[in-house]
mmCIF file of the N, C-alpha and C atoms, coordinates in Angstrom:
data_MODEL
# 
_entry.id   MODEL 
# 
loop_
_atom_site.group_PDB 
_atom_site.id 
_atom_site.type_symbol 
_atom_site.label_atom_id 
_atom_site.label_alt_id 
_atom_site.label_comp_id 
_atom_site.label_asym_id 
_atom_site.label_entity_id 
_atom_site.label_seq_id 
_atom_site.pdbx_PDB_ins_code 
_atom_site.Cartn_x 
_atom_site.Cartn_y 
_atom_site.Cartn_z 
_atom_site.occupancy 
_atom_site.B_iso_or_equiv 
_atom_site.pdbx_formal_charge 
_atom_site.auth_seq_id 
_atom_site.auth_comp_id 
_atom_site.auth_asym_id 
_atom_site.auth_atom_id 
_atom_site.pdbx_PDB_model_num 
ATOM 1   N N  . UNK A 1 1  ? 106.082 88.976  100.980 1.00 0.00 ? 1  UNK A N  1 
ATOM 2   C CA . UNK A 1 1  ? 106.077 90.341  101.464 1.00 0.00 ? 1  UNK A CA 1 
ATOM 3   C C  . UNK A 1 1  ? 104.746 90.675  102.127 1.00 0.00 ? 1  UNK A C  1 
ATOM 4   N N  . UNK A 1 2  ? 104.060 90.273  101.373 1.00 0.00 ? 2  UNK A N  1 
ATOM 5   C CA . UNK A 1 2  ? 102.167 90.394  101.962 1.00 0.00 ? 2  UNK A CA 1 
ATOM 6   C C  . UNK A 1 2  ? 101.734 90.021  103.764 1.00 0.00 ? 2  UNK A C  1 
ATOM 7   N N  . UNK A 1 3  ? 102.634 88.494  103.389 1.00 0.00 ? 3  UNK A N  1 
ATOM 8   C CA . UNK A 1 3  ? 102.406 87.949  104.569 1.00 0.00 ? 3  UNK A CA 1 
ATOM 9   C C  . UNK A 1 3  ? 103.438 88.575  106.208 1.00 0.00 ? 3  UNK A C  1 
ATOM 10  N N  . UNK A 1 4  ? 104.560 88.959  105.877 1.00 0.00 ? 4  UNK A N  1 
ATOM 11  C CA . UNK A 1 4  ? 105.314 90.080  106.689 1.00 0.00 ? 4  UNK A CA 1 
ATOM 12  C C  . UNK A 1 4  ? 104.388 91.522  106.896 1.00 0.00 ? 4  UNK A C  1 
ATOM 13  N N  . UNK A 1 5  ? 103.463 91.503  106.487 1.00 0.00 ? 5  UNK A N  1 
ATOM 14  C CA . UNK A 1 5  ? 103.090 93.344  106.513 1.00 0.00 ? 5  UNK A CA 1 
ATOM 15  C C  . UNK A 1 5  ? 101.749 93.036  107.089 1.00 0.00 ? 5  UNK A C  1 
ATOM 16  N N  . UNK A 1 6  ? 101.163 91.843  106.899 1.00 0.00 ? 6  UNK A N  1 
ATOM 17  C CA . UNK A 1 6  ? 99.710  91.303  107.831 1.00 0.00 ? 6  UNK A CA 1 
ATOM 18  C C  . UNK A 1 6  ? 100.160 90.853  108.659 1.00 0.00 ? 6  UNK A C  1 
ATOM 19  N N  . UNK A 1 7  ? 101.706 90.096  109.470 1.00 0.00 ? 7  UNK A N  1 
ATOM 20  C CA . UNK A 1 7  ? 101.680 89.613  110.597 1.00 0.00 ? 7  UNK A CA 1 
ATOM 21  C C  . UNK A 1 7  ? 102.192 90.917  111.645 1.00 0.00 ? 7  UNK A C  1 
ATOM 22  N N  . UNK A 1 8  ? 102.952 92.044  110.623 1.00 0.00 ? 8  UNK A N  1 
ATOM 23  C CA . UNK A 1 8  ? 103.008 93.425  111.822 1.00 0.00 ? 8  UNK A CA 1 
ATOM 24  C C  . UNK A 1 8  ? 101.364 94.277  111.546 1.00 0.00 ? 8  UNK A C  1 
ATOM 25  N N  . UNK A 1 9  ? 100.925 94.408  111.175 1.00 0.00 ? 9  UNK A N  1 
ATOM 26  C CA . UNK A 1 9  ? 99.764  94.381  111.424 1.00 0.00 ? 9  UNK A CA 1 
ATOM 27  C C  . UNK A 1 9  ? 98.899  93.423  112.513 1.00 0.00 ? 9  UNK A C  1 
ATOM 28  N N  . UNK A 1 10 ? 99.140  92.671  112.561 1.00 0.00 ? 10 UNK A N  1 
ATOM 29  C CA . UNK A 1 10 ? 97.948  91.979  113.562 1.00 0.00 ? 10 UNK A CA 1 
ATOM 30  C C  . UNK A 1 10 ? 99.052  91.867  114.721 1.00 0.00 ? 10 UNK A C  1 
ATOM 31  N N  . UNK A 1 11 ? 100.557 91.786  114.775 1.00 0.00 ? 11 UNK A N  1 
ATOM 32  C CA . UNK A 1 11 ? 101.125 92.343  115.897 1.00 0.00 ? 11 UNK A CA 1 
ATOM 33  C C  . UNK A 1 11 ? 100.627 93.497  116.883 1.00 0.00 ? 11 UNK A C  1 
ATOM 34  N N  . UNK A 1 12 ? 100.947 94.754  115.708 1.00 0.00 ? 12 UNK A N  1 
ATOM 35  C CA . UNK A 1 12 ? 100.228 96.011  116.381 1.00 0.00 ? 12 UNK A CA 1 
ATOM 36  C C  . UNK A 1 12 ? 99.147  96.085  117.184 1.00 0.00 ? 12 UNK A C  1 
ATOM 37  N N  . UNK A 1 13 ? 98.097  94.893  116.217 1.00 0.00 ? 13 UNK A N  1 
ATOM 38  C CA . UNK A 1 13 ? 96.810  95.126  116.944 1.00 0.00 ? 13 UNK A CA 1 
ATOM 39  C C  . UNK A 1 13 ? 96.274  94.594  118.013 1.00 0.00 ? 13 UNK A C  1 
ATOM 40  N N  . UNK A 1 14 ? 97.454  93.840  118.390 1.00 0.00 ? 14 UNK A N  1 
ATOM 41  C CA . UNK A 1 14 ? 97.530  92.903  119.433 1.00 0.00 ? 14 UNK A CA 1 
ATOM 42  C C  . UNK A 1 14 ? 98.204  93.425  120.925 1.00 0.00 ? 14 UNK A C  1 
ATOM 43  N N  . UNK A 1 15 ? 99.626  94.398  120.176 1.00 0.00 ? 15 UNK A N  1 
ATOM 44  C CA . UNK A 1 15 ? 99.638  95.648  121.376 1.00 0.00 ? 15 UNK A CA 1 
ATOM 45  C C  . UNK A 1 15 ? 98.964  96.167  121.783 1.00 0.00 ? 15 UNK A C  1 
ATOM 46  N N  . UNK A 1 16 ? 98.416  96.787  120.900 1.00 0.00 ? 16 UNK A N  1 
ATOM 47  C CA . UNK A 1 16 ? 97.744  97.908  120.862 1.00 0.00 ? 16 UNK A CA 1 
ATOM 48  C C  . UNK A 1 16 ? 96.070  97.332  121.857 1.00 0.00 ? 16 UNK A C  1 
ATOM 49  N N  . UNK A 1 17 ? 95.410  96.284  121.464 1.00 0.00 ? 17 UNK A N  1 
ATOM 50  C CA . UNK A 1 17 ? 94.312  96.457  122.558 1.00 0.00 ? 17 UNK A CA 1 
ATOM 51  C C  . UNK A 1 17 ? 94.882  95.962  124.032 1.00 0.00 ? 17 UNK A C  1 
ATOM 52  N N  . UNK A 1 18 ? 95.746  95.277  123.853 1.00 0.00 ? 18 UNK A N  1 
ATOM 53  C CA . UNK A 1 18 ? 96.283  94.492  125.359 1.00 0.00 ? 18 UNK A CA 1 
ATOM 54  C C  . UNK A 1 18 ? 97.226  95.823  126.488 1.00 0.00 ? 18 UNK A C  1 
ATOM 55  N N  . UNK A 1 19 ? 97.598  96.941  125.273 1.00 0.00 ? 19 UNK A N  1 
ATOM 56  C CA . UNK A 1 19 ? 97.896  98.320  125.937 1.00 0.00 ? 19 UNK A CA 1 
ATOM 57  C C  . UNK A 1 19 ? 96.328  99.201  126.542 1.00 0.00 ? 19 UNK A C  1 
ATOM 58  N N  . UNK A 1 20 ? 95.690  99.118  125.744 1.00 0.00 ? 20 UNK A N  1 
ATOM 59  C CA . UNK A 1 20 ? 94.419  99.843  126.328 1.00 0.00 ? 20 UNK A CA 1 
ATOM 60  C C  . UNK A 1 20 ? 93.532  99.271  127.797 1.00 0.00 ? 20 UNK A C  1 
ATOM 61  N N  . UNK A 1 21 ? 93.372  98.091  127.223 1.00 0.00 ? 21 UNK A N  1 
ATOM 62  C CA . UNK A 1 21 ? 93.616  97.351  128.486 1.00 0.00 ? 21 UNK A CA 1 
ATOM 63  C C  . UNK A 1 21 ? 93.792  97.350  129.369 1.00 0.00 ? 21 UNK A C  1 
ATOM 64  N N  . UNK A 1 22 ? 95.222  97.379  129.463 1.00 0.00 ? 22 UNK A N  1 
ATOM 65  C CA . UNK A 1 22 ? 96.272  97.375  130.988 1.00 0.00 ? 22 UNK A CA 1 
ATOM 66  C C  . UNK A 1 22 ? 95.915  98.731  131.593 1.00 0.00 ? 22 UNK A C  1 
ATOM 67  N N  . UNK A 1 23 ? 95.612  99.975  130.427 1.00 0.00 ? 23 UNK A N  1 
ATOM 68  C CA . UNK A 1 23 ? 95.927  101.545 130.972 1.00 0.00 ? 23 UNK A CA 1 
ATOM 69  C C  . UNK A 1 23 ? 94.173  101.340 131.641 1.00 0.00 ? 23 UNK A C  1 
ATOM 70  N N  . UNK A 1 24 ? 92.941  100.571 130.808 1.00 0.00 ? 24 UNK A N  1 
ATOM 71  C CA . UNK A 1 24 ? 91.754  100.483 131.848 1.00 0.00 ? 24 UNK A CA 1 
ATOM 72  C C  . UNK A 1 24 ? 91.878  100.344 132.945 1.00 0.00 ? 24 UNK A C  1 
ATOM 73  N N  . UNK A 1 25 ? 92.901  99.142  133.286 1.00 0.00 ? 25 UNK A N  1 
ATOM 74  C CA . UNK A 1 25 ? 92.935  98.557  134.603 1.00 0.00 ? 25 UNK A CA 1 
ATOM 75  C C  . UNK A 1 25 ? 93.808  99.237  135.726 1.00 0.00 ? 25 UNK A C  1 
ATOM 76  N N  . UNK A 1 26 ? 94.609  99.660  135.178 1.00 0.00 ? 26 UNK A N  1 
ATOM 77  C CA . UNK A 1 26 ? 95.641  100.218 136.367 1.00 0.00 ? 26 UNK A CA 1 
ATOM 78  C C  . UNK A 1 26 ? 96.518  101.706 135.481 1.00 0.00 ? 26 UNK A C  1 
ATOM 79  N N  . UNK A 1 27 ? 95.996  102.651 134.798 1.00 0.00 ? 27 UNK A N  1 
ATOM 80  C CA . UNK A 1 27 ? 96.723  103.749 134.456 1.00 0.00 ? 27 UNK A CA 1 
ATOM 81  C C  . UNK A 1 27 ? 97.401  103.580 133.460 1.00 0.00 ? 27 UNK A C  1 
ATOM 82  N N  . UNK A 1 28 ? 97.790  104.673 132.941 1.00 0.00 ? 28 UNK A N  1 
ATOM 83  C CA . UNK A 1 28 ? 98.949  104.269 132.044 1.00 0.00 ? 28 UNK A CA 1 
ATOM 84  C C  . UNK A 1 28 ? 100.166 103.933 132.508 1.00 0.00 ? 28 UNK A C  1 
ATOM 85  N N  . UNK A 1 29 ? 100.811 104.826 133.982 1.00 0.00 ? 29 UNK A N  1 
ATOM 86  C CA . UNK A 1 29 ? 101.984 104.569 134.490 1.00 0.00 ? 29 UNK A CA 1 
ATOM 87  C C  . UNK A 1 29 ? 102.253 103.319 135.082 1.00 0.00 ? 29 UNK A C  1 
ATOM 88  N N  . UNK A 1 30 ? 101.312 102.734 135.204 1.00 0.00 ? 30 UNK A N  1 
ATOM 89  C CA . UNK A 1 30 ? 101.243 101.542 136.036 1.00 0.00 ? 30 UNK A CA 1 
ATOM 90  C C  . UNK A 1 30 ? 101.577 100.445 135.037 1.00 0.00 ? 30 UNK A C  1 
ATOM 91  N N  . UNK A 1 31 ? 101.574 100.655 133.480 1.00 0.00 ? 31 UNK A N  1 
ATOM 92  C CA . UNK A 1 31 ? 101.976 99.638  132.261 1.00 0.00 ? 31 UNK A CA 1 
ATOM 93  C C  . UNK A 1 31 ? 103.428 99.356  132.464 1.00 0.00 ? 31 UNK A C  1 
ATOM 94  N N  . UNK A 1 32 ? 103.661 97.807  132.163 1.00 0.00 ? 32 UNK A N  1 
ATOM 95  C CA . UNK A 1 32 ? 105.152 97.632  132.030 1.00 0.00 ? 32 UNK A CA 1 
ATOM 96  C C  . UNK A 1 32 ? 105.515 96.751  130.619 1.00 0.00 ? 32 UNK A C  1 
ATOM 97  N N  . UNK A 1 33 ? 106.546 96.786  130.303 1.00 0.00 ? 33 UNK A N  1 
ATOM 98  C CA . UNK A 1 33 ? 106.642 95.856  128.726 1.00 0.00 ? 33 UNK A CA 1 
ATOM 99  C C  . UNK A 1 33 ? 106.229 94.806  129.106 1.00 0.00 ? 33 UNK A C  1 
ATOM 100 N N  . UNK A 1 34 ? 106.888 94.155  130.661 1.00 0.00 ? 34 UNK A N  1 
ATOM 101 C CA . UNK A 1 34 ? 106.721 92.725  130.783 1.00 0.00 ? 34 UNK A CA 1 
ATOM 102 C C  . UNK A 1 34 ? 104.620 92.284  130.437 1.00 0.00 ? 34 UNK A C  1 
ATOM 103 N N  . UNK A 1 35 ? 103.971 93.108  130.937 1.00 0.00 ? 35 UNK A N  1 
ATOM 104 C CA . UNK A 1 35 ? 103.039 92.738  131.565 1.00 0.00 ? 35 UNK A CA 1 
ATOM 105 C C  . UNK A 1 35 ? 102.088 93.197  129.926 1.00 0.00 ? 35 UNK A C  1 
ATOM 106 N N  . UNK A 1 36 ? 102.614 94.124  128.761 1.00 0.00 ? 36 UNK A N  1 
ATOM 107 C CA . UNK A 1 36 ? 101.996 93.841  127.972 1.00 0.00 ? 36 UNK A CA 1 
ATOM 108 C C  . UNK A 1 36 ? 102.323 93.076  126.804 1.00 0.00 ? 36 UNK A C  1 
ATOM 109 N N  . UNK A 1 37 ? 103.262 92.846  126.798 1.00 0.00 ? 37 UNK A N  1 
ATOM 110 C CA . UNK A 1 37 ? 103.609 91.545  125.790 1.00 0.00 ? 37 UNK A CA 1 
ATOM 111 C C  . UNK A 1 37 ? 103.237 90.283  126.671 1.00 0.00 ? 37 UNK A C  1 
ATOM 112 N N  . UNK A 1 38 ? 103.157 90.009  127.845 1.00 0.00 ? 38 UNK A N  1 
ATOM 113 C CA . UNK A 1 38 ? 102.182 89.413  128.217 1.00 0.00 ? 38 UNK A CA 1 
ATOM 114 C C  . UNK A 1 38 ? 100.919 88.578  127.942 1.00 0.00 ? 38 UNK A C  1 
ATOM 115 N N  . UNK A 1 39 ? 100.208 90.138  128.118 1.00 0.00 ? 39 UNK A N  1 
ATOM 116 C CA . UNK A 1 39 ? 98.766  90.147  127.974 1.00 0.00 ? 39 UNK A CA 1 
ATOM 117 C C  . UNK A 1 39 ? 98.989  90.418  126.031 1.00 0.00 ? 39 UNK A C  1 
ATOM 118 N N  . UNK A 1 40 ? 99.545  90.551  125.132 1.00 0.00 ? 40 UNK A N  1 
ATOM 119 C CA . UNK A 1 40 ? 99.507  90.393  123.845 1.00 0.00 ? 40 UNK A CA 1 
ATOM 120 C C  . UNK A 1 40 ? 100.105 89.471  123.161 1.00 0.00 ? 40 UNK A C  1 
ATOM 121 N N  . UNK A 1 41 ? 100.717 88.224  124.070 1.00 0.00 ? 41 UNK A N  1 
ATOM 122 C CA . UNK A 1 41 ? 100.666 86.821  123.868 1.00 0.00 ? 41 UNK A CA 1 
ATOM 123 C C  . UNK A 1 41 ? 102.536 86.773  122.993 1.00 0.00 ? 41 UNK A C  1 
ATOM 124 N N  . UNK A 1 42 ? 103.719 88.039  122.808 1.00 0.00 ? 42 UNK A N  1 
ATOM 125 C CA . UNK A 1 42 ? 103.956 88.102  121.874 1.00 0.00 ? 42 UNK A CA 1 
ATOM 126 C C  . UNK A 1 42 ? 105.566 88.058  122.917 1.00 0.00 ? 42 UNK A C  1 
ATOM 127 N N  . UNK A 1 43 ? 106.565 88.109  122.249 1.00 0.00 ? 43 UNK A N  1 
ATOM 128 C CA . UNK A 1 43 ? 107.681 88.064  123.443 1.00 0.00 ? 43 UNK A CA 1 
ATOM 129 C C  . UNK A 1 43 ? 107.918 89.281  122.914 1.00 0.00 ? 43 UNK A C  1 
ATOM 130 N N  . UNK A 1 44 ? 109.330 90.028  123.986 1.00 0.00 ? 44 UNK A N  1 
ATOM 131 C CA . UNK A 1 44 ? 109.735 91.059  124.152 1.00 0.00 ? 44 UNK A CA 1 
ATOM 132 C C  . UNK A 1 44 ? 110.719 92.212  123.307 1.00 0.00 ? 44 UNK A C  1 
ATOM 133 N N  . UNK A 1 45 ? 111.259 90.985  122.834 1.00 0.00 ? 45 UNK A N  1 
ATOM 134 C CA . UNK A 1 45 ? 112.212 91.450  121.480 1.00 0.00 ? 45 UNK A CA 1 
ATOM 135 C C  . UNK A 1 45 ? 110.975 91.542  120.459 1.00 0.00 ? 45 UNK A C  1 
ATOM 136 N N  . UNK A 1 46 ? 109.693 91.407  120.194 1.00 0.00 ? 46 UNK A N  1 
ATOM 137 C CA . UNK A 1 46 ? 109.300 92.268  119.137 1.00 0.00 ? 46 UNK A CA 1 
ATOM 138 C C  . UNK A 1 46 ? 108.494 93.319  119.547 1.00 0.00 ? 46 UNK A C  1 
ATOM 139 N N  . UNK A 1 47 ? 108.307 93.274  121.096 1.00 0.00 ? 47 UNK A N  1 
ATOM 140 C CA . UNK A 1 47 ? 107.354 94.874  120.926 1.00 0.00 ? 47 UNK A CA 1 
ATOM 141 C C  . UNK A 1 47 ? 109.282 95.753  120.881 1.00 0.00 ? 47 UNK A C  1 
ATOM 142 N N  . UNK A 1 48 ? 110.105 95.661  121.700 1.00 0.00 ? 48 UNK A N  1 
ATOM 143 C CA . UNK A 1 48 ? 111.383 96.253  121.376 1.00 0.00 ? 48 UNK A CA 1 
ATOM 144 C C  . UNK A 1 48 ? 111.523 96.587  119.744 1.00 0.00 ? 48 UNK A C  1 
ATOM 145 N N  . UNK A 1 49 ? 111.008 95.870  118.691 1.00 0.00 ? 49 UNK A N  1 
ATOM 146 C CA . UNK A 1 49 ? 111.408 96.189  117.629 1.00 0.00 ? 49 UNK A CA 1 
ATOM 147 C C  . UNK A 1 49 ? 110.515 96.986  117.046 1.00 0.00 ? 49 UNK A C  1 
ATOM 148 N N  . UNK A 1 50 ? 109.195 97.302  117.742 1.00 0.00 ? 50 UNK A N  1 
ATOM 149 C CA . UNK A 1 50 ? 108.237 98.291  117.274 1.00 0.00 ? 50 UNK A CA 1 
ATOM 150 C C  . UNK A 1 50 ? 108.503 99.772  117.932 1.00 0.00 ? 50 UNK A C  1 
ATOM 151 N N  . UNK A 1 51 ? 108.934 99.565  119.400 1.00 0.00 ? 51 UNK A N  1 
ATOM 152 C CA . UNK A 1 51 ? 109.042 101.052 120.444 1.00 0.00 ? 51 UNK A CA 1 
ATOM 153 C C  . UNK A 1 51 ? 109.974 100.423 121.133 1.00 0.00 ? 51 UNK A C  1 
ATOM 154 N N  . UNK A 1 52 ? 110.569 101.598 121.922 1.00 0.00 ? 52 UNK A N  1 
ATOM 155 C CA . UNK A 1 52 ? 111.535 101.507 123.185 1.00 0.00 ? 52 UNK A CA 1 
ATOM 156 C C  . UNK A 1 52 ? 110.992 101.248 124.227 1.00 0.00 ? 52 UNK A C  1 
ATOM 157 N N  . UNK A 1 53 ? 109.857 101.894 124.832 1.00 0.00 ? 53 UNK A N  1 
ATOM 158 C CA . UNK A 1 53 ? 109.326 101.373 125.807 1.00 0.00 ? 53 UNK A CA 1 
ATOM 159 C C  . UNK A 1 53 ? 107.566 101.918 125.568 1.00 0.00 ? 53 UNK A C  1 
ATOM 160 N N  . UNK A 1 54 ? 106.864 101.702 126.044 1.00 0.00 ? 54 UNK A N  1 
ATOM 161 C CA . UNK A 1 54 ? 105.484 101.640 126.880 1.00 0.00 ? 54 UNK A CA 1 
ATOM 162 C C  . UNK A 1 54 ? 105.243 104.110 126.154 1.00 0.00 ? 54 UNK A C  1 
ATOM 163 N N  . UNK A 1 55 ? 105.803 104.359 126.592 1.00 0.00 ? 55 UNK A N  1 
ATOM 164 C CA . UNK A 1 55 ? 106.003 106.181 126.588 1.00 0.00 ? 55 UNK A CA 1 
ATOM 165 C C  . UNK A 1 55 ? 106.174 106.042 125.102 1.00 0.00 ? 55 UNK A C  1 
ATOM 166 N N  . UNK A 1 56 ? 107.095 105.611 124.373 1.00 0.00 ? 56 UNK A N  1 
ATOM 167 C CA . UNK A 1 56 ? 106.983 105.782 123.048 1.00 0.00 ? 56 UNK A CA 1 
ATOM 168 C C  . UNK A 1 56 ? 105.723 104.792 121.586 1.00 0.00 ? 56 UNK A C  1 
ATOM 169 N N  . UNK A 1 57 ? 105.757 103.844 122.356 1.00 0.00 ? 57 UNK A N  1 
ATOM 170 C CA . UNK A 1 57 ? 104.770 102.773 121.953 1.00 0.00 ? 57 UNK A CA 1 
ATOM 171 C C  . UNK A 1 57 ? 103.245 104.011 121.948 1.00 0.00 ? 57 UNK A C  1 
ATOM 172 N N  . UNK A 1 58 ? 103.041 104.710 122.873 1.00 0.00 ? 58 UNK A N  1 
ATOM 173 C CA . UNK A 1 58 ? 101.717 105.473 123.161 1.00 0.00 ? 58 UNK A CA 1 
ATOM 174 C C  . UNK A 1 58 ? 102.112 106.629 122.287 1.00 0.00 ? 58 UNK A C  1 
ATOM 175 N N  . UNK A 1 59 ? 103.129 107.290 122.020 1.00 0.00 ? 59 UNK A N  1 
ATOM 176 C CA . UNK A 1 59 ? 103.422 108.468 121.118 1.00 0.00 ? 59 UNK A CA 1 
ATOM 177 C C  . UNK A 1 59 ? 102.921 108.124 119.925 1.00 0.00 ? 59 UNK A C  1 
ATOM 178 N N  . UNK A 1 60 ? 103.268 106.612 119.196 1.00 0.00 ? 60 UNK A N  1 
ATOM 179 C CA . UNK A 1 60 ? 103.655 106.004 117.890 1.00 0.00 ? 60 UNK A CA 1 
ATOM 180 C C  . UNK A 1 60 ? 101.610 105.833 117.924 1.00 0.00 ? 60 UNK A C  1 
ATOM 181 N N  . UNK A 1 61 ? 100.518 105.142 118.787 1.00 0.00 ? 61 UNK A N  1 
ATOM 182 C CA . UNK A 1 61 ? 99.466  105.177 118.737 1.00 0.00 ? 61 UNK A CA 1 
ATOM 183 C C  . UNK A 1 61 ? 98.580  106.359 118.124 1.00 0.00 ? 61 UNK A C  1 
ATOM 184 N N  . UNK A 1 62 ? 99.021  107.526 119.145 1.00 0.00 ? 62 UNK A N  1 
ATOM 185 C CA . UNK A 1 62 ? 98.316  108.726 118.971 1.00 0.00 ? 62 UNK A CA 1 
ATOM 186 C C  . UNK A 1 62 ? 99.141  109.156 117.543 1.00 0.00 ? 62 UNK A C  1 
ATOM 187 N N  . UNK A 1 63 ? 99.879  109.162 116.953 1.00 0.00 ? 63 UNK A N  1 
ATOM 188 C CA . UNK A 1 63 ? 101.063 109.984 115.927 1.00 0.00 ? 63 UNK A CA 1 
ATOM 189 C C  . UNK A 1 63 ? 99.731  108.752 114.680 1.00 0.00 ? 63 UNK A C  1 
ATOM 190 N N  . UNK A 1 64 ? 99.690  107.672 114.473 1.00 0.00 ? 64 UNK A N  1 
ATOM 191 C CA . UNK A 1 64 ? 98.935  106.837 113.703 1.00 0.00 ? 64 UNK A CA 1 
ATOM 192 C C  . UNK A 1 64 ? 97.307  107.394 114.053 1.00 0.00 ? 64 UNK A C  1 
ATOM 193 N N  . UNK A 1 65 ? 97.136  107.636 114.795 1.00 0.00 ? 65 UNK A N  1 
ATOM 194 C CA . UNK A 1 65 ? 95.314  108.030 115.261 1.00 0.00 ? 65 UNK A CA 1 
ATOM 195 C C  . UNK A 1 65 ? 94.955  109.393 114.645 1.00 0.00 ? 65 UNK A C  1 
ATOM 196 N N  . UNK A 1 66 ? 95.995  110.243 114.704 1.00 0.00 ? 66 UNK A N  1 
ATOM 197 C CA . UNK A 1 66 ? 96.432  111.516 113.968 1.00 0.00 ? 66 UNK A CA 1 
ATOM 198 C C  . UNK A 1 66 ? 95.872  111.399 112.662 1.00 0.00 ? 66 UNK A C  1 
ATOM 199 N N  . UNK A 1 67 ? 97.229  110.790 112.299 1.00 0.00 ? 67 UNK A N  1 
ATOM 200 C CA . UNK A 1 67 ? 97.339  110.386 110.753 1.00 0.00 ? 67 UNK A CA 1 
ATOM 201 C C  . UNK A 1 67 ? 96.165  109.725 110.213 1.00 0.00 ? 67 UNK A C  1 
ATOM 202 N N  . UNK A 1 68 ? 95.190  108.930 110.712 1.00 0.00 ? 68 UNK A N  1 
ATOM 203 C CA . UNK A 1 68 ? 94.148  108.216 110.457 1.00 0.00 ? 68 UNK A CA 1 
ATOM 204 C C  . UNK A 1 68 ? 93.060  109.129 110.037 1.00 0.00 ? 68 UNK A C  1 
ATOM 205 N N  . UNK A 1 69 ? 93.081  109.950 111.231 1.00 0.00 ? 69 UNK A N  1 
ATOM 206 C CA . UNK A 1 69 ? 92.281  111.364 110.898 1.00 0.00 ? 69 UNK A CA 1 
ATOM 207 C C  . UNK A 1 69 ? 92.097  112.313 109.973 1.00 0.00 ? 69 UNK A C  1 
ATOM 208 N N  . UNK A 1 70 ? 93.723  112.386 109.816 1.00 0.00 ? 70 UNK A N  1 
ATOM 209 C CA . UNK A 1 70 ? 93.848  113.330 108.620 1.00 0.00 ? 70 UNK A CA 1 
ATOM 210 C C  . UNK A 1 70 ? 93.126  112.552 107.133 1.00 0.00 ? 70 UNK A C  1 
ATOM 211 N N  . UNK A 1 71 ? 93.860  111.682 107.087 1.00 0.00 ? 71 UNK A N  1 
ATOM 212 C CA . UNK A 1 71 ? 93.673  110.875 105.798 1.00 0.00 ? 71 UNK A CA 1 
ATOM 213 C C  . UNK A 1 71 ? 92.476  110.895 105.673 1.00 0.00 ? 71 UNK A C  1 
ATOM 214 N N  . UNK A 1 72 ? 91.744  110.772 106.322 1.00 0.00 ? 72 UNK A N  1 
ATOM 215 C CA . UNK A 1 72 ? 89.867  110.758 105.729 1.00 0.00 ? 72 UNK A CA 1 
ATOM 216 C C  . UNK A 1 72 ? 89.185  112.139 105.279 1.00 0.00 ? 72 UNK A C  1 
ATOM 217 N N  . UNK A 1 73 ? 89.925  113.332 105.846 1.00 0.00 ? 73 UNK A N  1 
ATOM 218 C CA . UNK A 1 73 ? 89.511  114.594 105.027 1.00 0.00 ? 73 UNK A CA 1 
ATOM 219 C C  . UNK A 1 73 ? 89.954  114.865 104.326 1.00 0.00 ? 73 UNK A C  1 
# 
């Protein structure tokens, strides 16, 4: 179970900078699934199993960045 909950973990974190990334280089609109599962080394059916697309993947970021926030006060 441990090892399932550290490999979506280091999934995420693997979206997640290869998304920041892409939005440095060319916008956010300019992101496509192809081009960040890509650049996060990971195939397509699992960022699909985290978000629908790229618009919700960035909701699910900020909604966790939130929550991160809160939790420390």
């Amino acid at each position: 179970m441990e090892q399932t909950n550290l490999r979506v973990i280091r999934t995420k974190k693997l979206i997640k900078d290869a998304f920041f990334s892409l939005i440095e280089e060319q916008g956010f609109e300019g992101v496509t699934v192809k081009q960040l599962t890509e650049r996060a080394g990971i195939n397509r059916g699992t960022f699909y199993e985290l978000a629908e697309n790229t618009r919700d993947f960035s909701h699910e970021m900020n909604r966790l960045r939130i929550q991160s926030t809160t939790t420390k006060y």
